[in-house]
Structure formats: C-alpha cells, structure tokens
N, C-alpha and C positions, 0 to 999 in steps of 0.2 A: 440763601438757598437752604434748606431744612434738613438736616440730617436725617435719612430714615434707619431701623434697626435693622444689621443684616443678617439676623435669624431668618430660616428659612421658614415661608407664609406669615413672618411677622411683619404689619404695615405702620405701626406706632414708629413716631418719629421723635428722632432725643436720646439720650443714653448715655452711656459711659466709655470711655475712650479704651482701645484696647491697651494693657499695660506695656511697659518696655521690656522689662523684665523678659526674656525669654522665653524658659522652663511655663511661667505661669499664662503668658500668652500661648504656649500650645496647649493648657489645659483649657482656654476660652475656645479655639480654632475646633479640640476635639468635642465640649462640650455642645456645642451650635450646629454639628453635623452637616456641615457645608463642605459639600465638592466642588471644585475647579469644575467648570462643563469644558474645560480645552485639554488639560491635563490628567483629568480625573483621578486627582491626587489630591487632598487635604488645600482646602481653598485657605489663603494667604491674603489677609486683609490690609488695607491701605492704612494711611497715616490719619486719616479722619470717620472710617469706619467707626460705630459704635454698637452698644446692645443696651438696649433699653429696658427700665427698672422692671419691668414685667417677668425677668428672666432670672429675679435676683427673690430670694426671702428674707423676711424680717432678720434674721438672725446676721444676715452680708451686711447690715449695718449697723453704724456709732453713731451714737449722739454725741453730739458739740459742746465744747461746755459753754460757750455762749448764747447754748438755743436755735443754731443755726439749722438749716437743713438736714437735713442725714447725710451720712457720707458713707461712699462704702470703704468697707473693710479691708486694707492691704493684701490679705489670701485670696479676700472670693473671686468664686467660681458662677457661672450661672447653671443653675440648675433646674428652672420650672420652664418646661415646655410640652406646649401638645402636637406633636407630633402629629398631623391625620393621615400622611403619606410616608411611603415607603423613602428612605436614600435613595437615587436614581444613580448609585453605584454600590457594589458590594466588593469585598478585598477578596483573594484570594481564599483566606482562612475561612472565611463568611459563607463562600461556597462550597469549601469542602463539607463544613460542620453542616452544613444544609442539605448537600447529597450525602450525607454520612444517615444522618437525620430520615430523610426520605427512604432508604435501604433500610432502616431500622425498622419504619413502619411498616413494609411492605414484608419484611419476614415476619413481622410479630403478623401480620394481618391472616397468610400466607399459613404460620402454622396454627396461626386458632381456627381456620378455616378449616383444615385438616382431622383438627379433633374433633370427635362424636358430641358437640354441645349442643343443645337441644334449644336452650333459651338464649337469649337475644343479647349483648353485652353494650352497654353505652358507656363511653367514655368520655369522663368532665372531668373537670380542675377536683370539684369535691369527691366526686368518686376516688380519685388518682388519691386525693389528700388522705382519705379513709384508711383504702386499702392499698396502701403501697408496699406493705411487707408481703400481702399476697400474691399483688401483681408480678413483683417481683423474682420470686419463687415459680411462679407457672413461667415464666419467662427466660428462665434459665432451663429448666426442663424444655421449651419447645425450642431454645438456641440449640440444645445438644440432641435431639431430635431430627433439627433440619443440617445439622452438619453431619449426622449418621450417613441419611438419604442422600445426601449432597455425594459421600467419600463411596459409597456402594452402588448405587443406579443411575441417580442424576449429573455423575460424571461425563462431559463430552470428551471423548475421544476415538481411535479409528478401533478397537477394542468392540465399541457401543454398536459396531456396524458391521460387525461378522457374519451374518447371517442376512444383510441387505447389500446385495453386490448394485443394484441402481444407484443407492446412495453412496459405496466406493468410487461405481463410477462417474458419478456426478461430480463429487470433487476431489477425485484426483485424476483421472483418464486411465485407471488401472479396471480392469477387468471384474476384481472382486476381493477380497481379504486374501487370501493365498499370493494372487498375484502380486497385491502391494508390498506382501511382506516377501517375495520372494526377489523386488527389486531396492528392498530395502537391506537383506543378507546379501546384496550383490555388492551394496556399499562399504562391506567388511567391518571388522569389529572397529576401525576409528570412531564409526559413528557414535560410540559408550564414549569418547575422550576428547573431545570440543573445548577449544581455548573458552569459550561462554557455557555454563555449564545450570540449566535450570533445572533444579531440586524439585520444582512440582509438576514438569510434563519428566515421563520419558520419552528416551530418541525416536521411539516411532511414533510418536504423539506429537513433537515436534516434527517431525518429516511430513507428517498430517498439515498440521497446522500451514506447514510454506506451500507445501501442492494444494491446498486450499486457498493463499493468495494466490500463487500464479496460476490455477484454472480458473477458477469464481474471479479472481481482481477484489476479493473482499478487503473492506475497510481495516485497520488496526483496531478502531475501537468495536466492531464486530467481532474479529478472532478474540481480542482481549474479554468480552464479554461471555461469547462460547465456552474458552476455555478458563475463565477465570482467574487471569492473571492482569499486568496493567499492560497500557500502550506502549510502552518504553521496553516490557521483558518480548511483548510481539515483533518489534521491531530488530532486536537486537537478535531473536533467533531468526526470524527472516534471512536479516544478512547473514548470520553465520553459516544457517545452509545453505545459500545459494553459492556463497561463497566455496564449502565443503564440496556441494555436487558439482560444479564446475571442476575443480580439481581433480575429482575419485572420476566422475567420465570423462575426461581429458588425457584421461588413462590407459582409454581403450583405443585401438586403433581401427577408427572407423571405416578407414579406407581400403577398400577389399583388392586381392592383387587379381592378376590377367585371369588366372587360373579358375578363380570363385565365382569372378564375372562371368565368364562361360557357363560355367557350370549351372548358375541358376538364370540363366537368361531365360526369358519368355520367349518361346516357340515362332511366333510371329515376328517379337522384334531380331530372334536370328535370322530369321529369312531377310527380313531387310534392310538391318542396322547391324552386320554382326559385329563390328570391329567398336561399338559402340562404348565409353570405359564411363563416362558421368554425363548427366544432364542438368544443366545449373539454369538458373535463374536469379534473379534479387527479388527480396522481399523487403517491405519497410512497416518498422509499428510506428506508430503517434507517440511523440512527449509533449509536455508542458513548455510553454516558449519560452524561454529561456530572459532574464533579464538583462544579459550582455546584449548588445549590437552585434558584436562578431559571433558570438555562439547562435544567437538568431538566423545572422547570412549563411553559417557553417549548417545550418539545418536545417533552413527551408530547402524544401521536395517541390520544385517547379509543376512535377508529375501527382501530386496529392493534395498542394495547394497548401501546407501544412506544416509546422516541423518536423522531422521524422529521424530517426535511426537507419539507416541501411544497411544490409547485410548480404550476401553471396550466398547460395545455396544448391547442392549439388546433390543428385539421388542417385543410387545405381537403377539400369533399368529393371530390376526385381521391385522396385520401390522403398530401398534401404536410404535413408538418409546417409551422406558417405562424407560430405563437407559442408562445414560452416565456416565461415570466413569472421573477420572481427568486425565488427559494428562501425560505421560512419555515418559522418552527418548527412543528413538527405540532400545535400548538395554536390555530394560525389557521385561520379560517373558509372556505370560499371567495368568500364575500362581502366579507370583506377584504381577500385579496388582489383581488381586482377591482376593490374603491376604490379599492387605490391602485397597478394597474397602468396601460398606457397606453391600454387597450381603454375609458374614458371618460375619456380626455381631450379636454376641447372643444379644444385646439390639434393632435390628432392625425392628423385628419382618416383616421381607419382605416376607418370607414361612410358611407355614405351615406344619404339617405332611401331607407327602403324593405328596404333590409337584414335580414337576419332570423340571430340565432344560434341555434344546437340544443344542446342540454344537459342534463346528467344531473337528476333532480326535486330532490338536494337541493343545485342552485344557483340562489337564488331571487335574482335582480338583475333583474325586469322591470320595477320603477321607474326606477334606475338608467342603462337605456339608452332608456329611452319619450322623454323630453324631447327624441333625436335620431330621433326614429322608426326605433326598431330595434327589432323583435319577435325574443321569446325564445323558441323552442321548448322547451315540456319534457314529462314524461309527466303526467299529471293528479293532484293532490292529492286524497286521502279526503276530505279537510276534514269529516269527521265523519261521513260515510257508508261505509257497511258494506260496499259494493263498487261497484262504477262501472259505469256505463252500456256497454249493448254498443260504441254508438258512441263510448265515448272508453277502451274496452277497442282498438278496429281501433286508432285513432288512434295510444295509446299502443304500441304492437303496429310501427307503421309508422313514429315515431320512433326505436324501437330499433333498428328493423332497419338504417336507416341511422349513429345514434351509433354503432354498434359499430364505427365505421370508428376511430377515436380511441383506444379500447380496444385495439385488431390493434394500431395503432401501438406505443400503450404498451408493450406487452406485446414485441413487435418490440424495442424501446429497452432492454428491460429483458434481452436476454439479454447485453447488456451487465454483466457479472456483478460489477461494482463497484457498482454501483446497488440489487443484493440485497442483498451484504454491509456490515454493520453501517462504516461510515465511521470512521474513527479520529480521536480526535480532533486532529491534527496535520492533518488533510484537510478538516475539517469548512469551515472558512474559504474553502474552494474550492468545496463542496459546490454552487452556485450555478453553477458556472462549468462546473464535470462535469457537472451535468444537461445544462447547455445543449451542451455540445460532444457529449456523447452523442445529443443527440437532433438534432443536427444534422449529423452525421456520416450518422445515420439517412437523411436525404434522396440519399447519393449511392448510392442501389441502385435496383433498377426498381419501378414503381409495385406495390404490393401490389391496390389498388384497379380492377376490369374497367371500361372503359368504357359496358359495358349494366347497371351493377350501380345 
C-alpha cells in the first residue's frame, strides 16, 4: 500500500520518514501546518507518515560518496510549500493580532476620512515600500487626533446625556440627569471606595453602565464596546454594583408602620379595605437550565413551563413596594416561601392586631397569620361548587380591583428587561439580589397609584 505525503493538498506519494529526534520532529509537524480536525491542536503523525521530496531544497541534501541517491541532511526541515488555502484553525494569538490588525485599519481609514483630502489615496505593497516614512508620520498625527475626539465628545457616558431625559430614561428607568444623579448621592459617598476599583469610568459612569445591563439586559461585549473597556472590567463592575446596591438599599426600611399606612391610603381603598397593611403576590423571572438534575427539579415552574426564580412581593396600598422576599427555585410553593420569610415571624413585629393582608386565591396562609390576628383577604374558593354566589362574585370583583395594584407594579419592575431574560448561569447566584435592587429601584419614580383610587 503506497505511502501518500501528509502535507496538506499534497497528493505525491513517498517521502521521508518523520525523524525520532523530538525537538526536530516538532519543527516537521510546525513546518506542514497540519491540524488535528478532533483536537485542533498541532496534528501528531504516526510511525509511517512521510513528506515527500517536493517539500525539501537542494540544499536538505548530500551526496554519497558512492554515488548513491541523495540523502537528506540530518537538520532539515521542509520548507517549499504552496499553500492555496487558509489553516482551518487559527491560535489564539492569530486572532488577537487580526482584530488588533482590523481596528488599526478602521481608525487609520476613519481619520483620513475625516481630513479635508481632496484626491483619492490607493494603497499597495509599492506604495507602502516608497512612502513608509510619510505614511508613518500622517499616521501618528491622526492616532493623536482620534484619541483627542475619543477623551472630549466621543466619550460614552451618563454625562453625554444631560440634556436627553428619553435617553436617561431608556436606560436606566430614571426620569432624567437630576433624577439619576439624585439617586445616585442617595447611595452615599461609599460609592468613591469599591473593593474593584476602575481607573477609566467613574462611579456614576459605572452605576450607568449596571442600570444599562439590568434595564436594556445588554450584552458584556456591547457595554464593553460602549464604553471602552474589556468584557472581563464589564463584568467585574456589574457584580460589584449590584452587589453594592443590594447592601446600601438593604439599608432602608421599606416597610412602612400602622401610622403611614393610614395616612396615605387611597380614599376608596379606605372605605373598603381600611385595616388593609400589604398586598403581596409572587413573581418569577426565567434563568438558564441549569446543568445539574437536582437544580433543574429545584427550578422548574410547573406554572411557566420553564426554570424560573421565584420571589414574594408585597406593595402598600399607595403602590410603595414594602417587601421582597429572597428568591427560590420555581418549584416552591408560595406557602413556603412565607414560612420561611419574615412576614410570620413572632420576633418581627411587621403586624399588628387587626391587620389584614390581600392576596391572589392561590395563596392560602390564613392559618399561618390567625394566631397574630391578621386576616387574609383573597377571592372565594369553588370548594366544590359550580359557581359562586352573587355576593362573593361583588366581593371577589372588589378584591381584585384593588390587588391589581401589585400586579401594575410587577409588571412596572419587569420592564426591567434583565428579569424577562433567561439569567445565565454565572448571574443566577445573584438572582436574589437583582430582583431585590430592581424592585427597589422601582420605588424612586412617582406614585403610579391615584389617591381617590
């Protein structure tokens, strides 16, 4: 059976054995530019692999002194090859030098495009060979040119948008430049002193940057490109703020007493919810499925079809968000989470006697809070009947109309468009902490809820 060469697109059969020698067999393996197609790694030739004289110059050989054949040379290397095709892999380095390469051209293109030149420029091998001391020279003048415009106008940041409150509002859910920066001095001067600390945003440029993932859900490698930094410095101030806001609003006490409740309750729901103190519901966002089987079981949502996160959510009836509960797998109940939130704890003290919560029908805890005398509002169970009485058809009717205040919220939090999209799992571990900062964020715009409502 015929030896063929295994130079790649070489069909000539016969050659020369690869050597033993190591060192110089990886100089044969590199010179043939052959990849593994399994491992695409530096292809590793067998014990009767060859390369044949076509790949070798006169000089890779001796003469005999008997007049024999040629022999080749104990160094060589093969060297003569045509190449017509690309390697169908490139390393690492290959690609950087190539997107480095590609960004070179695009700014040189970028600032000659910029300048007043009137006549046409073509560029060749000869040309370049000619004038390389000129090109050169214009080419540093437009590098320091485009890094002027770069540091003075074509900087992104939340700065760029003072005068555009559509575009604050877009991405971040703040009203307009005043507003963001007025909940950004809410966050106190810690935000100047981050265990992560990046020398080329500042903190209100990063507090941009994270309200731009979690409203937009934009990529890493878009904020990195935005703002000019890499995927690795975007991700790393991600988490540190969200981590940050979690803490600094973890701070405040959302939970308003008997007192406040009264006070701003809506006109109509006094008249017929007065004793009314939170209205909760569960909300759940989508993650990534998980590559465990038990974290898969732990979060599939039988109710969303999907994995999910779950959470607990309560508003006052003014439409204050007042509790977030900690995040669970979509396969918790809401009756679990409520055991083992703060909302029955005997050392909580969150109710009063007399208290009363409002709630969707299938959250059934009115054992649960009876022993503190807190009544549960909820719509009426069938419990076996075919439809329900006129009077607790009103009832139910007049329950809803108020719970929907919880619902507006939700749905309010959720244009927050990190909370639709499926969570990766590198985020998932935060998941808890992003509900909460999103839904708490939620509290600094004006009341959605009318005070005659």
């Amino acid at each position: 059976m015929p030896r063929y060469c295994c130079v790649p697109g070489c069909n000539n059969s016969g050659g020369h054995l690869f050597p033993t020698e190591s060192s110089l067999s990886l100089k044969w393996r590199v010179a043939i530019r052959r990849i593994d197609p399994n491992t695409k790694k530096l292809w590793s030739p067998g014990k009767h692999d060859t390369v044949c004289s076509s790949h070798f110059t006169a000089e890779d050989y001796r003469e005999t002194l008997q007049g024999e054949r040629k022999r080749l040379k104990r160094n060589a290397v093969p060297s003569v090859f045509s190449f017509s095709i690309k390697p169908d892999f490139e390393s690492p380095r290959q690609k950087r030098q190539q997107r480095k390469e590609e960004r070179t051209q695009r700014s040189e293109a970028e600032a000659i495009s910029s300048m007043t030149v009137q006549h046409e420029i073509e560029v060749s091998s000869q040309v370049e060979a000619n004038q390389e001391a000129e090109n050169e020279s214009v080419c540093n003048f437009v590098d320091a040119h485009c890094q002027c415009n770069l540091s003075e106008s074509d900087k992104f940041g939340v700065e760029k948008f003072q005068t555009h409150p559509s575009a604050i509002h877009y991405y971040t859910g703040f009203e307009d430049f005043e507003h963001f920066m007025f909940f950004f001095h809410c966050l106190g001067p810690a935000s100047y002193d981050l265990n992560f600390k990046c020398k080329v945003l500042t903190p209100e440029d990063q507090l941009f940057l994270t309200l731009m993932k979690l409203r937009q859900a934009k990529e890493d490698i878009e904020l990195s490109i935005l703002f000019n930094i890499s995927e690795s410095t975007v991700s790393k101030i991600v988490i540190t703020w969200i981590n940050f806001l979690y803490h600094q609003l973890k701070e405040l006490d959302i939970w308003p007493s008997r007192e406040i409740i009264d006070e701003h309750m809506p006109d109509d729901f006094a008249r017929k919810y007065p004793a009314t103190r939170v209205i909760l519901d569960a909300t759940e966002i989508p993650i990534a499925k998980p590559s465990n089987v038990d974290a898969q079981s732990m979060t599939w949502s039988t109710y969303k079809h999907k994995n999910t996160l779950k959470t607990m959510v309560g508003c006052s009836p003014r439409g204050v968000i007042t509790y977030v509960s900690e995040s669970y797998g979509g396969s918790a109940s809401d009756r679990q989470i409520i055991e083992d939130s703060d909302l029955v704890d005997q050392n909580s003290k969150m109710f009063v006697s007399g208290d009363s919560i409002m709630a969707d029908r299938g959250i059934i805890v009115q054992d649960l809070f009876a022993p503190r005398d807190v009544h549960v509002n909820t719509p009426t169970m069938l419990k076996g009947k075919s439809q329900l009485d006129a009077t607790e058809v009103v009832r139910d009717r007049r329950i809803a109309s108020k719970r929907i205040h919880v619902e507006r919220l939700i749905g309010l939090c959720k244009k927050f468009k990190i909370l639709c999209t499926p969570l990766l799992p590198s985020k998932v571990l935060l998941g808890s902490r992003i509900v909460f900062v999103c839904f708490s964020i939620t509290n600094f715009r004006k009341c959605i809820v009318d005070q005659t409502a």
